[in-house]
N, C-alpha and C positions, 0 to 999 in steps of 0.2 A: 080657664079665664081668671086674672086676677081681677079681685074684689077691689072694693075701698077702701075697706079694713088696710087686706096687704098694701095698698098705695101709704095710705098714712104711716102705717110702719114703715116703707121705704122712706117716704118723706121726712122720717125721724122725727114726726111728732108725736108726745106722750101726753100720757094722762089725759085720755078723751075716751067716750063714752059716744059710741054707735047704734042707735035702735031702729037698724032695719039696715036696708039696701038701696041706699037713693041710688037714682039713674039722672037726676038735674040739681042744678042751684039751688032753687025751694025746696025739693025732697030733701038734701045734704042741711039747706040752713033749719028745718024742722027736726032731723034726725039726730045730729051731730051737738055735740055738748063737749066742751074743754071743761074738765076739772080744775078747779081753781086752788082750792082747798079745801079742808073739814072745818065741820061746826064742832061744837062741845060735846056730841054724841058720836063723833067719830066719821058722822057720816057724808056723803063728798057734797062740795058745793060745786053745783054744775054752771058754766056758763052760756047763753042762747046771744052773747054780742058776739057776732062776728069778728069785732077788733082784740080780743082776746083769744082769739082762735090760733093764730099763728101759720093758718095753711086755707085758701082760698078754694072752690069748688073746680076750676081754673085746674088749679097746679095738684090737685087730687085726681082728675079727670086726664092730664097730660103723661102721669105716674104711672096710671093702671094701664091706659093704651100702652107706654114704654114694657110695662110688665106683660103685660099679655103679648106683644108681639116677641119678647125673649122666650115664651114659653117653650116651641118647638124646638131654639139652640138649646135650651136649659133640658130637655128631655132629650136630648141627641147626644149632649154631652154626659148626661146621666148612664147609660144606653154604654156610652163608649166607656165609663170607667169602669161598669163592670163586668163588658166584656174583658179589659185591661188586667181587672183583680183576678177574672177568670185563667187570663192565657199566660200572666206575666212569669209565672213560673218556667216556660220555655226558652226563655231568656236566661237563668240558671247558669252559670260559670261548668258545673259538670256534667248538664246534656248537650249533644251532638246535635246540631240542626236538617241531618241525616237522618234523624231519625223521623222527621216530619215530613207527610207528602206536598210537596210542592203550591199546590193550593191552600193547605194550613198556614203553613210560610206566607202566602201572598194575604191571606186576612189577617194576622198579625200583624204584618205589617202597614196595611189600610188604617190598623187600629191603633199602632202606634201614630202613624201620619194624623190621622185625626188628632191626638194628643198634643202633635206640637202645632196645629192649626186654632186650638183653646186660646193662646196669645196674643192672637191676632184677630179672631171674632169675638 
């Protein structure tokens, strides 16, 4: 399951500061801090307004469902490249496709298929 964390990164916001794992609006507006900048010691300055935030609980909450429901394509397709890395040597300009039984061929192939259905999901 993707976190919040991972949403924020997808969302492409930086420089923020997560302490914990909200599951609502309040938990996210308590937890979450936008770095603004440093003080004279180097150290960050956090911010707790939400209009300096750049990303809404909303559109954090919209991100992780989007990611968590890719997960299973994203492990199917993980899955398929390497089986891909595993077989693609069969493909090889100087072996024979004789020399594989019939059923090897026909997953190979599946696995190829799969590869150019990446495009399209």
């Amino acid at each position: 399951m993707a976190t919040v964390s991972d949403a924020l990164s997808a969302l492409g916001v930086t420089q923020w500061v997560l302490r914990g794992e909200p599951t609502n609006a309040d938990e996210f507006g308590a937890m979450f801090r936008k770095v603004t900048g440093s003080d004279d010691n180097g150290s960050a300055i956090e911010s707790d307004n939400a209009s300096d935030w750049g990303v809404t609980w909303a559109q954090v909450q919209t991100k992780q469902s989007e990611l968590t429901a890719a997960e299973p394509l994203a492990a199917l397709r993980a899955e398929r490249d390497r089986l891909i890395a595993a077989t693609d040597w069969w493909a090889s300009s100087d072996l024979n496709y004789h020399h594989h039984s019939p059923h090897h061929l026909w997953v190979y192939c599946c696995i190829r298929y799969l590869q150019v259905l990446k495009y399209y999901y």
